[in-house]
N, CA, C and O of each residue as an XYZ file, in Angstrom:
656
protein
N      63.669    137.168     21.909
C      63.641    136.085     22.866
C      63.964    134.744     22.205
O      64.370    133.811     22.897
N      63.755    134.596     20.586
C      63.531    133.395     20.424
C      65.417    132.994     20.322
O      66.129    132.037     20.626
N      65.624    134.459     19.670
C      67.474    134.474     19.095
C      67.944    134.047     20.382
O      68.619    133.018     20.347
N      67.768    134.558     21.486
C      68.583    133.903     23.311
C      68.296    132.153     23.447
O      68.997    131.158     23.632
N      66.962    132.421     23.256
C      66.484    130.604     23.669
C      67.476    129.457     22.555
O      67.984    128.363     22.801
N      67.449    130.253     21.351
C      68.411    129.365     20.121
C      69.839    129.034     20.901
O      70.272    127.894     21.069
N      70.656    130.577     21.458
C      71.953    130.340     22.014
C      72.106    129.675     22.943
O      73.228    129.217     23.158
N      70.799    129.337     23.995
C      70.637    128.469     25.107
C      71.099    127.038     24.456
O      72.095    126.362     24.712
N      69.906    126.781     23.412
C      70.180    125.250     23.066
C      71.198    125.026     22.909
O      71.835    124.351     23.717
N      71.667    125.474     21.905
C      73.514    125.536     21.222
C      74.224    125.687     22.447
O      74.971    124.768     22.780
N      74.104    126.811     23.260
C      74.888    126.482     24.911
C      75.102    124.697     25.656
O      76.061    124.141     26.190
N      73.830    124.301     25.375
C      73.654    123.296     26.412
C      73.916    121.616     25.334
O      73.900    120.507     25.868
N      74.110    121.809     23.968
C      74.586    121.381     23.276
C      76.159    121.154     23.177
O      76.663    120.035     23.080
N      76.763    122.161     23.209
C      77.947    122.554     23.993
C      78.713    121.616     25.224
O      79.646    120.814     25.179
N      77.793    122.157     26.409
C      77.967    121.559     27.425
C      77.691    119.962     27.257
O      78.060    119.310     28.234
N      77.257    119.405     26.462
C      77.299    117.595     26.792
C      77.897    117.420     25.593
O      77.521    116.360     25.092
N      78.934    118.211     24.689
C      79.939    117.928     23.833
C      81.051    117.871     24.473
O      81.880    117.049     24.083
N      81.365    118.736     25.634
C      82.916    118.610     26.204
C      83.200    117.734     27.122
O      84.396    117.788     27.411
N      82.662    117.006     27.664
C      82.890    115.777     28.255
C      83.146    114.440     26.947
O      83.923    113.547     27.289
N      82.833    114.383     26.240
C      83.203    113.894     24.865
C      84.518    114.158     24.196
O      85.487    113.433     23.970
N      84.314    115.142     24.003
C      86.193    116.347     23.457
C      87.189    115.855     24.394
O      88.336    115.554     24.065
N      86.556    115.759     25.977
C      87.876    115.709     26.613
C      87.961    114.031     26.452
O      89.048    113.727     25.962
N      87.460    113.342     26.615
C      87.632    111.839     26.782
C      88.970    111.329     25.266
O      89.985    110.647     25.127
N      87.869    112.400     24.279
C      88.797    112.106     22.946
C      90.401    112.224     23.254
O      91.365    111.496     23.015
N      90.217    113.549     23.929
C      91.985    114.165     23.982
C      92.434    113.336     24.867
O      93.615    113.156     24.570
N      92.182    112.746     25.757
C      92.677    111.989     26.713
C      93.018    110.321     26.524
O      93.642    109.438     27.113
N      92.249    110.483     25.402
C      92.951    108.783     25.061
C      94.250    109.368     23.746
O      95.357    108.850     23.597
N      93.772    110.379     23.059
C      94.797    110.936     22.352
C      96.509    111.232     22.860
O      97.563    111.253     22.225
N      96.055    111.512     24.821
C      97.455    111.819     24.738
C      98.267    110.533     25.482
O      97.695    109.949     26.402
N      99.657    110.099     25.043
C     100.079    109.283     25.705
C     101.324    109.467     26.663
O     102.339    108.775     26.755
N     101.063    110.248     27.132
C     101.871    110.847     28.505
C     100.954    110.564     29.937
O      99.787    110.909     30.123
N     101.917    109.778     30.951
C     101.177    109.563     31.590
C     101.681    110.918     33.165
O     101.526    110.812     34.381
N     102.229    111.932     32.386
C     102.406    113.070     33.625
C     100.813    113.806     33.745
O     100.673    114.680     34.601
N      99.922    113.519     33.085
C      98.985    114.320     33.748
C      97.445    113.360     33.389
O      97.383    112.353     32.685
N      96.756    113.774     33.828
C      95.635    112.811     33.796
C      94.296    114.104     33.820
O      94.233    115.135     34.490
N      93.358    113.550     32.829
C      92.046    114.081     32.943
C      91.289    113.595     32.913
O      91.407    112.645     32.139
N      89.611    113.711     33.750
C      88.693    112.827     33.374
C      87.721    113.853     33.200
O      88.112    114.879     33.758
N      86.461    114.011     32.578
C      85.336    114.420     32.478
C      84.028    113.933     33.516
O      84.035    112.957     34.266
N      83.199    114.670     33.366
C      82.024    114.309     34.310
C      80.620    115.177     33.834
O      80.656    116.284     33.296
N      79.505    114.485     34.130
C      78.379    115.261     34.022
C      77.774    115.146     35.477
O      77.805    114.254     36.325
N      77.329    116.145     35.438
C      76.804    117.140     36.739
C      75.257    117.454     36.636
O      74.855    118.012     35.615
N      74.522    117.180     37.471
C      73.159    117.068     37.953
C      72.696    117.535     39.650
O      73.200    117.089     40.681
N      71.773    118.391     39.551
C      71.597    118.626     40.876
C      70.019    119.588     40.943
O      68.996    119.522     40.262
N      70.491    120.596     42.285
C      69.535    121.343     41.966
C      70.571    123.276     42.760
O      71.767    123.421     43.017
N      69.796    123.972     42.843
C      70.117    125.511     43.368
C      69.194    126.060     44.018
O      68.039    126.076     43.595
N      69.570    126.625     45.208
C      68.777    127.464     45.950
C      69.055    129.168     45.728
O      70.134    129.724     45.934
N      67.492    129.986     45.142
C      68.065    130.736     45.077
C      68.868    131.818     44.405
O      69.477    132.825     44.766
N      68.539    130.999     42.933
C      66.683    130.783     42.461
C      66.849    129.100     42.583
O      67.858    128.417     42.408
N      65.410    128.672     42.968
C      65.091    127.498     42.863
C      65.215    126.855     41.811
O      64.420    127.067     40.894
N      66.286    125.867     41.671
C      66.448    125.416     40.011
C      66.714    124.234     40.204
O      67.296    123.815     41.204
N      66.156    123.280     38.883
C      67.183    121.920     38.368
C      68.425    122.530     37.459
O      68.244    123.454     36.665
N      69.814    121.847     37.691
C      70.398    121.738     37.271
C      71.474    121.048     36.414
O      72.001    120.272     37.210
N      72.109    120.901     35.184
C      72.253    120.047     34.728
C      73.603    120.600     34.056
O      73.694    121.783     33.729
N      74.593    119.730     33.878
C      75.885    120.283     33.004
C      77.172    118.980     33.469
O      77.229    118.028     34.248
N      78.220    119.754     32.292
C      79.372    119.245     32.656
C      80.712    120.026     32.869
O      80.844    121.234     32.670
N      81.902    118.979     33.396
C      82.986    119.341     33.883
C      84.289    118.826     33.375
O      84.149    117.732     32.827
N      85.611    119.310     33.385
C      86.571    118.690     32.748
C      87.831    118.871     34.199
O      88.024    119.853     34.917
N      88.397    117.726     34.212
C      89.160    117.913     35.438
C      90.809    117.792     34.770
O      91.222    116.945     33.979
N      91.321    118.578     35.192
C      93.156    118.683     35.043
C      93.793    118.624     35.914
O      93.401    119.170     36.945
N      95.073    117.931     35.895
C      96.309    118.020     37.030
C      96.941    117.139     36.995
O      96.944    116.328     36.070
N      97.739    117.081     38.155
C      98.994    116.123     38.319
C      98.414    114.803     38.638
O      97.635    114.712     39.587
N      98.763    113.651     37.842
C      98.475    112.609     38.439
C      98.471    111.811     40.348
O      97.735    111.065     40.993
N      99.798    112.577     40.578
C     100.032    112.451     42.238
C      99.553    113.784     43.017
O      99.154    113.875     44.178
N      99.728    114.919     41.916
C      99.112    115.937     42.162
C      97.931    116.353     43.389
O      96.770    116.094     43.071
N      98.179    117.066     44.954
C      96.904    117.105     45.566
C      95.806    118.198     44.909
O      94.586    118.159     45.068
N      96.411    118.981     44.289
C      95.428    120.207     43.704
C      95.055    119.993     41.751
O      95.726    119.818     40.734
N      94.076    120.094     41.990
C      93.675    119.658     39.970
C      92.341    120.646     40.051
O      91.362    120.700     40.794
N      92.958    121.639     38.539
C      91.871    122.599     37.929
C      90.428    122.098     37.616
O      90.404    121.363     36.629
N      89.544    122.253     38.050
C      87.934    121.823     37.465
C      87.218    122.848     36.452
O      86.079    123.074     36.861
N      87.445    123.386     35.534
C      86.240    124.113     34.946
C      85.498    123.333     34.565
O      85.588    122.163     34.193
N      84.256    124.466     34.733
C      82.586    123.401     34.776
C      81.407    124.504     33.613
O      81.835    125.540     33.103
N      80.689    124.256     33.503
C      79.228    124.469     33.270
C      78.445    124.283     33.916
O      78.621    123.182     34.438
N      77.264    124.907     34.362
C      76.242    124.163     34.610
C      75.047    124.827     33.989
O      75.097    126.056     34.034
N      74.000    124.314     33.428
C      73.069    125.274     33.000
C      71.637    125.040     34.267
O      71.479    123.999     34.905
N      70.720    126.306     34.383
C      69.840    125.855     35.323
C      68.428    126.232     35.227
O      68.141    127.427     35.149
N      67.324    125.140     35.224
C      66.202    125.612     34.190
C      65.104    125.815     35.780
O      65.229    124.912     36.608
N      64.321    126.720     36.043
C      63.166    126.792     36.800
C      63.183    127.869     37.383
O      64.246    128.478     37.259
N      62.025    128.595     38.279
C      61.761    129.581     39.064
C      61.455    131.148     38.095
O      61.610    132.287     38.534
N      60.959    130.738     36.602
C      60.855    131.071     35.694
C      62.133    132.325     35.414
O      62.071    133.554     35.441
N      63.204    131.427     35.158
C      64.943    131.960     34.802
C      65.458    131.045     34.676
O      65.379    129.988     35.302
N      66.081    131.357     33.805
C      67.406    130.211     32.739
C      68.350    131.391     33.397
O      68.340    132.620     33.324
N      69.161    130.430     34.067
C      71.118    130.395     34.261
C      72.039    129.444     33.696
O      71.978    128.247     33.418
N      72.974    130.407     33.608
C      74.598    129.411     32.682
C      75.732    129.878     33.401
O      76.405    130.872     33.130
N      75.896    129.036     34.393
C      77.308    129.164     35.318
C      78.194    128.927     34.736
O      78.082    127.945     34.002
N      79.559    129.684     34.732
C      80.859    129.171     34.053
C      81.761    129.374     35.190
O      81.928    130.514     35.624
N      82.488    128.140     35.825
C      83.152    127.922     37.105
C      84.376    127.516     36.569
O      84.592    126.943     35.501
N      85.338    127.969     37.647
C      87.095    127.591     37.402
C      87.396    127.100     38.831
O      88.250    127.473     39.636
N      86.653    126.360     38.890
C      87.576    126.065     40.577
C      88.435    125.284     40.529
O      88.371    124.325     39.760
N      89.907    125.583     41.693
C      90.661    124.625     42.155
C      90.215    124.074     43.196
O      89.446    124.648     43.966
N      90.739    122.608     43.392
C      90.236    122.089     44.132
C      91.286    121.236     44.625
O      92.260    120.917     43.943
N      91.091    120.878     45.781
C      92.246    120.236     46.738
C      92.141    118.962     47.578
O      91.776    118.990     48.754
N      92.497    117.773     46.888
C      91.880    116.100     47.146
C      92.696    116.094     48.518
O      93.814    116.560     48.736
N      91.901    115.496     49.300
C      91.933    114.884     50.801
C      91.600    113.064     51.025
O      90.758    112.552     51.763
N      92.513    112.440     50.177
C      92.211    111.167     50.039
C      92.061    110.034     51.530
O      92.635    110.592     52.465
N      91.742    109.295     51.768
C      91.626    108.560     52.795
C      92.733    107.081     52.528
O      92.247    106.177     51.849
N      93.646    106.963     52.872
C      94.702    105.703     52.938
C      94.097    105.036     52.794
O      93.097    105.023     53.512
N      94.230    104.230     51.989
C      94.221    102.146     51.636
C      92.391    102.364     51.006
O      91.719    101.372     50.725
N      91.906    103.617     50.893
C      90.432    103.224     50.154
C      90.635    103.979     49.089
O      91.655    104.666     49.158
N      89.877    104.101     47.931
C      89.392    105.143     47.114
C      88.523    106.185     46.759
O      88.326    106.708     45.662
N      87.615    106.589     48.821
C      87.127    107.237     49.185
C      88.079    108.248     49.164
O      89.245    108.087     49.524
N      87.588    109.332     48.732
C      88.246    110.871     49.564
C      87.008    112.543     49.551
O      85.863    112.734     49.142
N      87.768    113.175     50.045
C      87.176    114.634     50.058
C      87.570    115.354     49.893
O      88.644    115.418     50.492
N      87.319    116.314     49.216
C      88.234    117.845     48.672
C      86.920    118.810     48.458
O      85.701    118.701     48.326
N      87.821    119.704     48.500
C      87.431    121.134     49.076
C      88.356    122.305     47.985
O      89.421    122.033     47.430
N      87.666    123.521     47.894
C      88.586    124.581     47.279
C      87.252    125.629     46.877
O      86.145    125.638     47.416
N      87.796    126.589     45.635
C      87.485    127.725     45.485
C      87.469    128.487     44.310
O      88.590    128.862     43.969
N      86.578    128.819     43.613
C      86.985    129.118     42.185
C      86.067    130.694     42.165
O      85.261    131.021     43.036
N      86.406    131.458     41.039
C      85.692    132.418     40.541
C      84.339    131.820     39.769
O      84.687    130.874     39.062
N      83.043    132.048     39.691
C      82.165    131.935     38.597
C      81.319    133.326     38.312
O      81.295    134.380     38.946
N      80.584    132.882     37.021
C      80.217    134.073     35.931
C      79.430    133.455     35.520
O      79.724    132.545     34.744
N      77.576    133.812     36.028
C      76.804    133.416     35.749
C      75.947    134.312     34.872
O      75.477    135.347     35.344
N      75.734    133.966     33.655
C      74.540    134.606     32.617
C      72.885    134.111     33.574
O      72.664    133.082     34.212
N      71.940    135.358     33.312
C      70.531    135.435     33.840
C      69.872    135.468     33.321
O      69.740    136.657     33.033
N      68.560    134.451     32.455
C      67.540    135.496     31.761
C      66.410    134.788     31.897
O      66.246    133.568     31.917
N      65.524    135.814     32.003
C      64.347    135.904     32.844
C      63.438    135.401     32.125
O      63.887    135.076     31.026
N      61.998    135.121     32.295
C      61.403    134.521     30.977
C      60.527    136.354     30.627
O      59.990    136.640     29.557
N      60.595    137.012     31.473
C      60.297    138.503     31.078
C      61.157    139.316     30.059
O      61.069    140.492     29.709
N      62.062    138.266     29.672
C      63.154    138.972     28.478
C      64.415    139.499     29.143
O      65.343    139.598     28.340
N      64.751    139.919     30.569
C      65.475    140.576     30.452
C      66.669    139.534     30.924
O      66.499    138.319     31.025
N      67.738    140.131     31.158
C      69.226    139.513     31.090
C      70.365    140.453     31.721
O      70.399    141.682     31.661
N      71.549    139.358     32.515
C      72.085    140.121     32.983
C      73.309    138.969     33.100
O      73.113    137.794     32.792
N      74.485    139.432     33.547
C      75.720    138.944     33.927
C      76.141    139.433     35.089
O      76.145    140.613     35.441
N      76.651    138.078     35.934
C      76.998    138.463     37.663
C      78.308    138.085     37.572
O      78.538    137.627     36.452
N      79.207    138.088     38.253
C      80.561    137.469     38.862
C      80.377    137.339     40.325
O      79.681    138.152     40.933
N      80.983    136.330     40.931
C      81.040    135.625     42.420
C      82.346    134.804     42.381
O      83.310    134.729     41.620
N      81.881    134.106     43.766
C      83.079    133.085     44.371
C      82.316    131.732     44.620
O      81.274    131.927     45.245
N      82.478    130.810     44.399
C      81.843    130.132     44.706
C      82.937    128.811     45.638
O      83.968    128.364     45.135
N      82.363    128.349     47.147
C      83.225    127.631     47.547
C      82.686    126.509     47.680
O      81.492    126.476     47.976
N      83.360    125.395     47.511
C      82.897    123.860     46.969
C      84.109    122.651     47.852
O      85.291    122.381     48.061
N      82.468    122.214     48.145
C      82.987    120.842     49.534
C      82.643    119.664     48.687
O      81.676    119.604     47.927
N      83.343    118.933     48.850
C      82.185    117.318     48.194
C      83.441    116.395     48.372
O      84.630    116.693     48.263
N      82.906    115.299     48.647
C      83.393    113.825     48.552
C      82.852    112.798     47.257
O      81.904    112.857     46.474
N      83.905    111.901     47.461
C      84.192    111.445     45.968
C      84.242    110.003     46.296
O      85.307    109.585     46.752
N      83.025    108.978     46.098
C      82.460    107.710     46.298
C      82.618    106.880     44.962
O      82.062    107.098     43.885
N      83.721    105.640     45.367
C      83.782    104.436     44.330
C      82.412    103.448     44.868
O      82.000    103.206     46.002
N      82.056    103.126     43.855
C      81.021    101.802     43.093
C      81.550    100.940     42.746
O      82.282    101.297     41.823
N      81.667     99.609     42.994
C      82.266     98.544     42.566
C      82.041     98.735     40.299
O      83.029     98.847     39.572
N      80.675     98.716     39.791
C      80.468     98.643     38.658
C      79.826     99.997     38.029
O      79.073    100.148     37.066
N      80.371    100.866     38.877
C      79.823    102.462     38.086
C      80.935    102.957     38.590
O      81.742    102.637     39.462
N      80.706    104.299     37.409
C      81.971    105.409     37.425
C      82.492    105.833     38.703
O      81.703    105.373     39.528
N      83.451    106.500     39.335
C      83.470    106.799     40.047
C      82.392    108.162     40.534
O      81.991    108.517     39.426
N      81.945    108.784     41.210
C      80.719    109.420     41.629
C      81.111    110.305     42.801
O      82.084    110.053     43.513
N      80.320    111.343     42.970
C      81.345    112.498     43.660
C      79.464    113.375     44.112
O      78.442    113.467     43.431
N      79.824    113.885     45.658
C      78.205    114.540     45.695
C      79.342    115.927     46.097
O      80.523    115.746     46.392
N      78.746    117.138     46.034
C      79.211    118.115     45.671
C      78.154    119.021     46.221
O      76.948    118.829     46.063
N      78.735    120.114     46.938
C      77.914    121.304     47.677
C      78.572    122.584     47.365
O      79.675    122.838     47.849
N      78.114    123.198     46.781
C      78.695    124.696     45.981
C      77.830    125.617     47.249
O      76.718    125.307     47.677
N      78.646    126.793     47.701
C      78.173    127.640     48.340
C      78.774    128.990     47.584
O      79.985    129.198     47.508
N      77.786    129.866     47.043
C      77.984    131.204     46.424
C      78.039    132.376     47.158
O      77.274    132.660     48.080
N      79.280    133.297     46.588
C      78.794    134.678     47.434
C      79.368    135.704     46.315
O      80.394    135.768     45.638
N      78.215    136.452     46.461
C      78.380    137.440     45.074
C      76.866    137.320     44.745
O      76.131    136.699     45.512
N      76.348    137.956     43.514
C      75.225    137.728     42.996
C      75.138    136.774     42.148
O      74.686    137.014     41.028
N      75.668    135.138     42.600
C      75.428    133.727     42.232
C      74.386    133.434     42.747
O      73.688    134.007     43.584
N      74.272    132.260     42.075
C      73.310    131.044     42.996
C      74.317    130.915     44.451
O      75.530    130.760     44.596
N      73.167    131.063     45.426
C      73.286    130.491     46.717
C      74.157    129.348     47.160
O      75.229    129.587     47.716
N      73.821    128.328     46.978
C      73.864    127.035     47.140
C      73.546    126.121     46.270
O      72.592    126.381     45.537
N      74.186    124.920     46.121
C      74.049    123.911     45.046
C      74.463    122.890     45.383
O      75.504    122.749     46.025
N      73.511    121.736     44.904
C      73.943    120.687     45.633
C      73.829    119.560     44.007
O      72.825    119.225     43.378
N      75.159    119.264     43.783
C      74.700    118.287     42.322
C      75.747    116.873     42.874
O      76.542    116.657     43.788
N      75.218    116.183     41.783
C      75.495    114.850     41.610
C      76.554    114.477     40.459
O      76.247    114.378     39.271
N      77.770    114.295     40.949
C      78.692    113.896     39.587
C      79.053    112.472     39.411
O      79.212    111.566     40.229
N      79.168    112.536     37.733
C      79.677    110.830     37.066
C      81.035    111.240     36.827
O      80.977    112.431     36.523
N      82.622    110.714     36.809
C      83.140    110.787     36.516
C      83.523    109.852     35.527
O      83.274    108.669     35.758
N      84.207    110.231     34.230
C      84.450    109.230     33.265
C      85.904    109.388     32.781
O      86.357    108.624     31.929
């Protein structure tokens, strides 16, 4: 148990390194055909009842309506640790003359399970994801986000993103 809980940390160590990695590569590259930003992700899951916490790296076309999201999320409560690994595309629905918009899409995820009874398991699902994407005059841009699972995922998820 203690060897899993070690790979957890190092997991979730991980996860608030690649929002970092990507920011690096992104001032690294000077092409302006594609654009990426990073984000950390906060919320909770129904289902098992969890806080959740992680990050995301976003790819695509700058004019681009569709841009790749793989994510993390790790999720601590309901005595079980989960580690979602999500690929969704996703498809911006911007609103004219604001920097409000909404997008929607669909990705595969592959969630690791382990129980605080020791045991462990690996699921695959679909997970489909609604959320709108809110400017702040003096904060990042900010995005609320509703994950709906089907498969032996988490249920539902509702997190909070920073984009950077």
């Amino acid at each position: 148990m203690l060897r899993v809980r070690g790979w957890l940390w190092r997991s979730l160590l991980i996860v608030l390194a690649i929002p970092l990695c990507a920011q690096a590569q992104e001032k690294a590259e000077k092409s302006n055909a594609t654009a990426g930003t990073f984000g950390l992700r906060a919320g909770f899951s129904l289902d098992p009842d969890q806080f959740v916490v992680g990050g995301q790296m976003s790819v695509g076309k700058k004019l681009g309506i569709a841009r790749v999201v793989p994510s993390v999320d790790v999720g601590f409560g309901n005595s079980i640790t989960t580690i979602a690994f999500n690929a969704d595309v996703l498809f911006n629905l911007n609103v004219e003359g604001t920097t409000f918009g909404l997008y929607g899409g669909a990705g595969p995820s592959v969630v690791y399970f382990d129980t605080d009874g020791g045991s462990s398991s690996w699921e695959l699902g679909l997970s489909l994801v609604a959320g709108a994407r809110m400017p702040f005059s003096s904060f990042p841009p900010t995005s609320l986000e509703a994950r709906f699972g089907v498969g032996d995922i988490p249920d539902f998820k509702v997190l909070l993103i920073l984009e950077f």
